[in-house]
N, C-alpha and C positions, 0 to 999 in steps of 0.2 A: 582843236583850237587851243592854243595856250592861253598859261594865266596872265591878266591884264599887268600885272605888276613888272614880268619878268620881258612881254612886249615894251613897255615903258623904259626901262632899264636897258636892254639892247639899244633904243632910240636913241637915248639921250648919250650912250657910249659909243656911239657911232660916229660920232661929232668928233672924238677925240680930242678935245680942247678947240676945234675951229669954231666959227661964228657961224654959226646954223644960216643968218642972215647973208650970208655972202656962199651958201651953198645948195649945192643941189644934190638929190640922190636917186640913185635906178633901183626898186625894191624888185626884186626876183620873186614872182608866185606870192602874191600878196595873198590867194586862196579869199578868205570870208572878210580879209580889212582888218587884221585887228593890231599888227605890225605898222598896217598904212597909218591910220589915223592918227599915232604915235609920231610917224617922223613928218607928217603933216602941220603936227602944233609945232617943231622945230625948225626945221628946212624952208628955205627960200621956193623950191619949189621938187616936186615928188611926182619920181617916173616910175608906174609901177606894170609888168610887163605879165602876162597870165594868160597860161598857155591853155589853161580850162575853160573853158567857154560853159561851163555849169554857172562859176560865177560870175555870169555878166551882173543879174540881177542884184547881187549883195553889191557889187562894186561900183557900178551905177549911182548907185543910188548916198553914195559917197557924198559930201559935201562940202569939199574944198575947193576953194577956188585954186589953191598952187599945186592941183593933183590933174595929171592925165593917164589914162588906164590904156596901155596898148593889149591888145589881145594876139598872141603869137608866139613862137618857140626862139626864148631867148638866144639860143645856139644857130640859130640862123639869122640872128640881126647882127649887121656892121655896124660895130660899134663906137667907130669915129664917124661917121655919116651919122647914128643917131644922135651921138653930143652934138656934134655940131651942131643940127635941126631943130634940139627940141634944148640946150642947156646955153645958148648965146649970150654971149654977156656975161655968164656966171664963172667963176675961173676956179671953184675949188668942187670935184664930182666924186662924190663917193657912194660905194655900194653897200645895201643892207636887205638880208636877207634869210629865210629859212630855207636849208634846202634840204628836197628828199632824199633819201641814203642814195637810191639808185641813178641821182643821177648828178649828184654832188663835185667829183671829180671832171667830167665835162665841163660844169660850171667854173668853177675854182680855174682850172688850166687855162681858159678862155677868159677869164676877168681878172686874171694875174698879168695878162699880159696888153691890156687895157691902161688908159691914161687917167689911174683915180690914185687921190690922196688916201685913203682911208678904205677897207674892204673887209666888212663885218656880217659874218654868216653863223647862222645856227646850223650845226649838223650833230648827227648823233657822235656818242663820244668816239667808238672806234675809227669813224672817218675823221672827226679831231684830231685823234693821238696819231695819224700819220700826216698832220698839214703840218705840226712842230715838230715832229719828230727826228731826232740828231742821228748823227752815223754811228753804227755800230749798235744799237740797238733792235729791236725786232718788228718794229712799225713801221723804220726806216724801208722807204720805196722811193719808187721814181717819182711819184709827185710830192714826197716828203723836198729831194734836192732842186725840181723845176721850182718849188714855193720858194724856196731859202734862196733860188738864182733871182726870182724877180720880184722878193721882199721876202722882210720877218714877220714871221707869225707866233700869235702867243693865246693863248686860254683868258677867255675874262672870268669866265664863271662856267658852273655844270647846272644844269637842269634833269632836277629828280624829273623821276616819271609822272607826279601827283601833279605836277603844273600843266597839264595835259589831260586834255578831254576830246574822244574817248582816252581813257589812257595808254601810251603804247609799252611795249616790251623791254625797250631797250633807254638805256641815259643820252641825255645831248648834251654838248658842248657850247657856247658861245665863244668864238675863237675870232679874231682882228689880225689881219695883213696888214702892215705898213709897205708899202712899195718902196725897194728901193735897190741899188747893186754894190756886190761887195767884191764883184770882178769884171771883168769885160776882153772875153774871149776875142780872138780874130776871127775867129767861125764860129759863128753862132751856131748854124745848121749844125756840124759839124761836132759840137758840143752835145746837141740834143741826141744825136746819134750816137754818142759814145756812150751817153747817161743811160739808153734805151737798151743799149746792147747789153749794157751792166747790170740790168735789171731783169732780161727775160731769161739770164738762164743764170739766175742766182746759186746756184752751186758750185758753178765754176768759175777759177779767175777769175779776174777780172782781163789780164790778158790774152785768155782762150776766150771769154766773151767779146771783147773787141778784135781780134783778130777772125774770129768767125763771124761776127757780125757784118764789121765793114769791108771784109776779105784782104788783111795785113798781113803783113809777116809777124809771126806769132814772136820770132826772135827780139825782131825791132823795137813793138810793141812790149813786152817783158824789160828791156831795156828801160826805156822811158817810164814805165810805172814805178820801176827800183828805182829811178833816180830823182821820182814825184815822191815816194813812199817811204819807200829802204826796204821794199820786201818787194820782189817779181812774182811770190805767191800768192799776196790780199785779192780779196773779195771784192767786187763793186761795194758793200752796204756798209763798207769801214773807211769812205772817201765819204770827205766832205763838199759842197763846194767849190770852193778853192783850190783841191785837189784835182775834181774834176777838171778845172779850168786849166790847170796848169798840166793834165794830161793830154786836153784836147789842144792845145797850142804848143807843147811838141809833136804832135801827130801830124797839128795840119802843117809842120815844117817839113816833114817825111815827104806827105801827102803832094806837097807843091816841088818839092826836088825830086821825087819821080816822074812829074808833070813836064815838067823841064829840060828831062835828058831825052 
């Protein structure tokens, strides 16, 4: 459980400057309530979704009336079918939550790509240092560039370990998504595939990883990066966004003119 001050603090920073009264938000693994209760006194109305069926009994026994407890695995609920059904009427939906290390990344990747204003999660700090993490550095990965493609992420604050009972091992982060895009590929698919390719075999090229990845001409491919980069030798993890985008929209111009002959 964490400390009551630092639940309070995430709640209230959640908001980002909007009117708690004109919003809603989907808490992730609310666990014992002590995050819920927090964005209960703010929020118009509070989805909190737990996948532990240990605590029915602590969360039950809740006492808000603008609080519903779904019991199930976040990762398998449709999450425009649930806004629609349970947040009607309300037009600003953000996310607040603690997530466990191991399963953080699922989460994040799936609710980045969600219809919310605002997306504020506790995780430990190492999985922080790659939701903001820039090109060219050593945290940088594949879900450092899919976050920065469908918004900006920043650090509010760290949480020592003493705010934490029992206490764990390692430091967390409180870290906030704004949603938004700072490119707009013609293939999106096609983007995501490049970024993956660029990422599982981080030692090599980046145009030996997408030419083996997506089966290209390695020559073609090296072209278009030198002329994204200035170098046909870089790495995927020294592309930024932008670079990504502006590699995967000459590719899919290759890709469509070998289609065509």
């Amino acid at each position: 459980m964490v400390n009551a001050d630092i639940s309070r603090k995430t709640a209230e920073l959640s908001l980002n400057n909007l009117n708690g009264d004109d919003c809603g938000v989907i808490e992730i693994g609310p666990g014992l309530g002590a995050l819920t209760g927090e964005l209960c006194k703010i929020y118009k109305k509070v989805l909190a979704v737990e996948i532990d069926k240990s605590f029915v009994d602590y969360l039950n026994a809740l006492e808000y009336s603008n609080l519903k407890i779904i019991f199930g695995d976040f990762l398998d609920i449709n999450m425009q079918d649930l806004i629609a059904r349970e947040f009607a009427g309300i037009k600003n939906i953000n996310i607040c939550a603690n997530l466990p290390y191991y399963i953080t990344t699922p989460i994040i990747l799936k609710i980045i790509r969600g219809d919310f204003r605002v997306i504020t999660v506790m995780v430990q700090k190492e999985a922080a240092d790659k939701l903001y993490a820039k090109a060219g550095t050593g945290e940088y990965c594949e879900t450092s560039v899919l976050v920065s493609y469908f918004g900006e992420a920043k650090r509010l604050f760290n949480v020592p370990k003493s705010n934490f009972y029992p206490q764990p091992n390692v430091l967390s982060s409180v870290v906030q998504i704004i949603p938004r895009r700072i490119c707009e590929p013609e293939n999106q698919d096609l983007l995501f595939k490049i970024i993956r390719a660029a990422f599982e075999q981080r030692r090599k090229t980046l145009a030996n990883s997408i030419s083996a990845g997506l089966n290209l001409d390695k020559r073609a491919v090296a072209e278009i990066i030198k002329e994204v980069t200035g170098s046909e030798n870089i790495r995927g993890e020294e592309l930024d966004i932008i670079k990504f985008c502006a590699v995967a929209d000459l590719i899919n111009i290759v890709i469509n003119k070998k289609e065509d002959v």
